[in-house]
C-alpha positions in Angstrom: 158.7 82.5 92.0 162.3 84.0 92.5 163.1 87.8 91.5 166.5 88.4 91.9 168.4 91.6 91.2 171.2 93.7 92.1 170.9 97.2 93.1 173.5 98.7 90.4 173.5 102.5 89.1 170.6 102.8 86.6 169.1 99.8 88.0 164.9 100.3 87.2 163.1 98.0 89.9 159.6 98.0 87.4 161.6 97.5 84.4 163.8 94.5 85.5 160.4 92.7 87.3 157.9 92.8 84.4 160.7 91.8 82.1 161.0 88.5 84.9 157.1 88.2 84.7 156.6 89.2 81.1 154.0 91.9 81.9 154.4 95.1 80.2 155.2 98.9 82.0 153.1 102.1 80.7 153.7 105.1 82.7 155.5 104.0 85.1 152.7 101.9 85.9 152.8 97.6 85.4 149.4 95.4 86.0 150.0 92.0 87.6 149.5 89.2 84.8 146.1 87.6 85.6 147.6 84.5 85.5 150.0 85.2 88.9 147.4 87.4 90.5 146.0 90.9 90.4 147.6 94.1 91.4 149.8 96.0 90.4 153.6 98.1 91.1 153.9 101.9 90.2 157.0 103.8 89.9 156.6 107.4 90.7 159.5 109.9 90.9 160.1 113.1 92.4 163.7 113.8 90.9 166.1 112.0 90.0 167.6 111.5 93.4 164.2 110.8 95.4 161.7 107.8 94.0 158.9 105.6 94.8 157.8 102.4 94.3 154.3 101.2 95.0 153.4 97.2 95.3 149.5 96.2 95.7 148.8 93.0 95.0 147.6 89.3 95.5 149.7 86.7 94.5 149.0 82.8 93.4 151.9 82.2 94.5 155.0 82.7 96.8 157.2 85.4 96.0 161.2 85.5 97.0 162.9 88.7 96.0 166.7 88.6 96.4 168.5 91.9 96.7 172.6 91.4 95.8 174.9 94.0 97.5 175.6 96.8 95.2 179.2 96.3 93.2 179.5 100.1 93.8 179.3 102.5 97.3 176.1 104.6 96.9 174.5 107.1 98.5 170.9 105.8 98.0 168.7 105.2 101.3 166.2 102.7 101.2 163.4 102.6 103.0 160.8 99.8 103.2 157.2 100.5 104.0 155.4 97.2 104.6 151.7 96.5 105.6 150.5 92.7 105.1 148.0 90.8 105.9 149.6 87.6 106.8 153.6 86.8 107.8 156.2 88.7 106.0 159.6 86.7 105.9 162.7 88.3 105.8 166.4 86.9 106.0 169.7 87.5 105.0 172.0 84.9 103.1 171.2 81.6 103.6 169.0 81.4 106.5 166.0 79.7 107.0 162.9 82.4 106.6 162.5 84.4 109.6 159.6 86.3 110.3 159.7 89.9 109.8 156.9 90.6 112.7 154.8 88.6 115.2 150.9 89.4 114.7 151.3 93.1 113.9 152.5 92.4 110.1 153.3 95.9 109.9 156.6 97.3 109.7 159.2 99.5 108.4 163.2 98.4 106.9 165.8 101.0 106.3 169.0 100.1 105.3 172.0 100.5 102.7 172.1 98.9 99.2 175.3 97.0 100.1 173.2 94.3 102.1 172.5 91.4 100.5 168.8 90.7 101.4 166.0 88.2 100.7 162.1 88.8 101.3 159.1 86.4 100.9 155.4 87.3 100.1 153.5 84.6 101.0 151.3 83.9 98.7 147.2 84.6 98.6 147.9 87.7 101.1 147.2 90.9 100.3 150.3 93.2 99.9 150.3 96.6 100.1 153.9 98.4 100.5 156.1 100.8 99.1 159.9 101.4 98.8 161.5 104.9 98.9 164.6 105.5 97.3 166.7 108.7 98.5 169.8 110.0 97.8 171.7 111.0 101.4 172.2 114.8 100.2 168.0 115.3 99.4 167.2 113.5 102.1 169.3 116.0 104.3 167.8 118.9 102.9 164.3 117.6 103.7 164.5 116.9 106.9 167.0 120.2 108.0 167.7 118.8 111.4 170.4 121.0 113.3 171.4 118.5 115.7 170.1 114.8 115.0 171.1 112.2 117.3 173.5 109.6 116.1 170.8 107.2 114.1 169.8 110.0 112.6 173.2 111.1 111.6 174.0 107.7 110.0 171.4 107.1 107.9 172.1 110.9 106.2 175.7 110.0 106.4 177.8 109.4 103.7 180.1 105.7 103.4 177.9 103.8 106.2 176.4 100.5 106.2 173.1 100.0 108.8 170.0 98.4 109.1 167.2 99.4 111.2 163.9 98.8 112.2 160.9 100.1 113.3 156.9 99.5 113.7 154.2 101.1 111.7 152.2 102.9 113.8 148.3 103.3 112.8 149.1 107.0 111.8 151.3 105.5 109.1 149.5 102.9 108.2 146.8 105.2 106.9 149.2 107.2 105.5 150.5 103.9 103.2 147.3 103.0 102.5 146.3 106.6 101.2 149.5 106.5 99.1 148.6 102.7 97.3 144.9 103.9 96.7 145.9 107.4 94.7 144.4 107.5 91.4 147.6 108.7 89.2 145.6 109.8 86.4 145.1 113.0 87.8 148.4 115.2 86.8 148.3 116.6 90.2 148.7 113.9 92.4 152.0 113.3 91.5 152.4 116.4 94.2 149.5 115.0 96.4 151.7 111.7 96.8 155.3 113.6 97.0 153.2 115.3 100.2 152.0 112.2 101.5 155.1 109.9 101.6 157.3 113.0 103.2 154.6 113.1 106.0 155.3 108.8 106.4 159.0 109.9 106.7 158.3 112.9 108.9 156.4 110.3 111.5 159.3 107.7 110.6 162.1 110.1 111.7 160.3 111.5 114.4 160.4 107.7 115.7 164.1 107.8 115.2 164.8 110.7 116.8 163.7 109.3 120.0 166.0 106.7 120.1 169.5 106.8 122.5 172.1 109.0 121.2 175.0 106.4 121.5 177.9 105.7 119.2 176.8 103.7 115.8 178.7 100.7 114.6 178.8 99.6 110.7 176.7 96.5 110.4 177.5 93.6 107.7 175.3 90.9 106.2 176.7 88.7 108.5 175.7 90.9 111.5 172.4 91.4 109.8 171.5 87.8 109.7 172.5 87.2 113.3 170.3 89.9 114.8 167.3 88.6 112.6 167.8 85.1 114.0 168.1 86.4 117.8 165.2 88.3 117.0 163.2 85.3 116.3 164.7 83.6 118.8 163.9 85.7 121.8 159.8 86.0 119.5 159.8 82.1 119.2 158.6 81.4 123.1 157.3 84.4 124.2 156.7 82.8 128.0 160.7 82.2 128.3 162.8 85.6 129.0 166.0 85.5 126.8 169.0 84.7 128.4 171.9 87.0 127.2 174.7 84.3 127.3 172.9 82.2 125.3 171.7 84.3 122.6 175.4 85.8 122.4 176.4 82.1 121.7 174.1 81.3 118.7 175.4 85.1 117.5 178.5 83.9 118.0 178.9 87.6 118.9 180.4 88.9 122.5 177.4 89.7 125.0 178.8 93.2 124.6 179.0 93.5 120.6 175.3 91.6 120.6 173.7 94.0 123.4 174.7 96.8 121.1 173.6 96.2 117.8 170.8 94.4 118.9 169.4 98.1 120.1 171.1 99.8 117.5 169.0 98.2 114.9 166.1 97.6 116.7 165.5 100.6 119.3 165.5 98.7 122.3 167.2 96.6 124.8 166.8 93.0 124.1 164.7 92.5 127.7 162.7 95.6 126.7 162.1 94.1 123.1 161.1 90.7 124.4 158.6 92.7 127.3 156.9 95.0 124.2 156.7 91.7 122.3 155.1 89.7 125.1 152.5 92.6 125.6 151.8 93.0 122.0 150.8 88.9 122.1 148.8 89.1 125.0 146.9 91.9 123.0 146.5 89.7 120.5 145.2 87.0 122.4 142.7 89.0 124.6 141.6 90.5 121.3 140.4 86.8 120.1 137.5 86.7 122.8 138.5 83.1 123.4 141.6 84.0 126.4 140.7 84.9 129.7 143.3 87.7 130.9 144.2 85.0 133.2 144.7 82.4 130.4 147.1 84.7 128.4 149.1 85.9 131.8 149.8 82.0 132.4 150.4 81.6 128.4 152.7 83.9 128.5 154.8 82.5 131.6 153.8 85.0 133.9 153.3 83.3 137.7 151.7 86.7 138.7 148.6 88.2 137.3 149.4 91.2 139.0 152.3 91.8 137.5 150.9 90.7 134.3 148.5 93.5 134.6 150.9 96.2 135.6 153.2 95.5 133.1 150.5 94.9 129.8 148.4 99.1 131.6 152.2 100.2 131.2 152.4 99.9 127.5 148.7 100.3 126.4 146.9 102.6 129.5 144.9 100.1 130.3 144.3 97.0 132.3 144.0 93.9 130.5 140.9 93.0 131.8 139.0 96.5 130.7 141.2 95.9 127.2 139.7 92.5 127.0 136.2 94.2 127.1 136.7 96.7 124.5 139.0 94.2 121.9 
């Protein structure tokens, strides 16, 4: 199934997607028709200028929703929120699905309504996410930072264009699950939840406010689908280190102009990225109980288990071998 909209004032998310699936909305609330699944979306609003949509559900089959550039400069932020429990897929125009995380399917998307975008729920997973929509000038006045760094600055900019990314932590993931479980009969958990999502952006913004303070560069869909396919390029073989000069080429970016958006969007230097992502797989592997740590060092192209080990106790305090006991 294809859902398909474009992110125009007065656009209603709810409305617009039960009218596609012929379900009906009360109070802001719309069940998922037995017949597709079961689940649900909420819509629950904390102004006019600072909303929330929950999605919880199950799905028969695969869902694409396609998000159109806005006709119209906005000042709406939109952040994604997404815990699954298989593959997300994410692309922008017309590339081949590319997969929004390796084996942690947890993640958070922030970017500007003017990027065309297109997601895939695969289907019989369970989805739990949710999508916050804020206006520049609220968010501002939330967060009251006197000196944020240059990320920071952007996304509470006005006239910008960016997308970032970022991992959800455990912290956050309990905070999203708190959020879709919230029984909204009860008239004053409308407050509970305003509480709970400002703590997921307090956690999210404390993330961004680690990152380098360098000069930010307006990002395009174009750009937006190049970085997503060098980002599964340098995931697709984790035991081969990406080679700049080649990655630049299937950009068809300058080493200089790729090197810099790639971290600008995603926090990290490509090497650094590929190194986090090698660790988190070898996690992963140890955590099966069918890898020895020397199986995965070797898996992931690494000559020397030494290194291997020094490099996997850097990220997680803790040699693979002792995590291997406790996975």
């Amino acid at each position: 199934m294809i859902f398909e909209f474009t992110t125009a004032p007065g656009f209603d998310f709810i409305t617009f997607f039960a009218k596609h699936i012929n379900a009906t909305v009360r109070d802001n609330f719309m069940k998922i028709p037995a017949e597709m699944g079961e689940g649900y979306v909420r819509k629950v609003g904390f102004g006019s200028d600072f909303k929330l949509t929950i999605h919880s559900y199950t799905l028969k089959e695969d869902l694409i929703i396609k998000r159109n550039p806005s006709p119209e400069t906005t000042s709406v932020r939109t952040f994604f929120f997404y815990n699954t429990k298989q593959n997300l897929e994410v692309k922008y125009e017309d590339e081949e699905n590319i997969p929004f995380s390796q084996k942690n399917d947890a993640s958070i998307l922030l970017s500007t309504n003017d990027l065309k975008s297109e997601i895939c729920f695969p289907s019989n997973s369970t989805i739990q996410y949710v999508v916050v929509a804020i206006a520049a000038e609220r968010l501002r006045s939330i967060l009251s930072i006197e000196k944020p760094n240059k990320t920071i600055q952007t996304i509470t900019g006005e006239n910008v264009s960016f997308l970032f990314f970022e991992s959800l932590d455990t912290e956050m993931q309990l905070l999203l699950k708190n959020i879709v479980s919230v029984d909204m009969n009860n008239s004053m958990n409308n407050f509970y939840v305003q509480i709970k999502v400002q703590e997921l952006m307090y956690l999210l913004f404390s993330k961004l406010s680690l990152r380098e303070n360098a000069t930010f560069k307006n990002i395009n869909s174009n750009d937006a689908e190049k970085l997503l396919i060098i980002r599964n390029e340098i995931l697709h073989d984790l035991s081969t280190p990406p080679v700049l000069s080649e990655l630049a080429i299937i950009a068809a970016m300058s080493e200089t102009k790729l090197k810099q958006l790639f971290k600008q969007t995603f926090g990290d230097t490509i090497y650094n990225y590929y190194q986090k992502a090698r660790m988190e797989e070898a996690a992963f592997l140890l955590k099966q109980a069918k890898h020895s740590v020397s199986e995965v060092g070797y898996e992931l192209g690494f000559s020397n288990l030494s290194h291997f080990s020094r490099l996997f106790e850097k990220q997680y305090g803790i040699t693979p071998k002792k995590f291997s006991y406790t996975a």
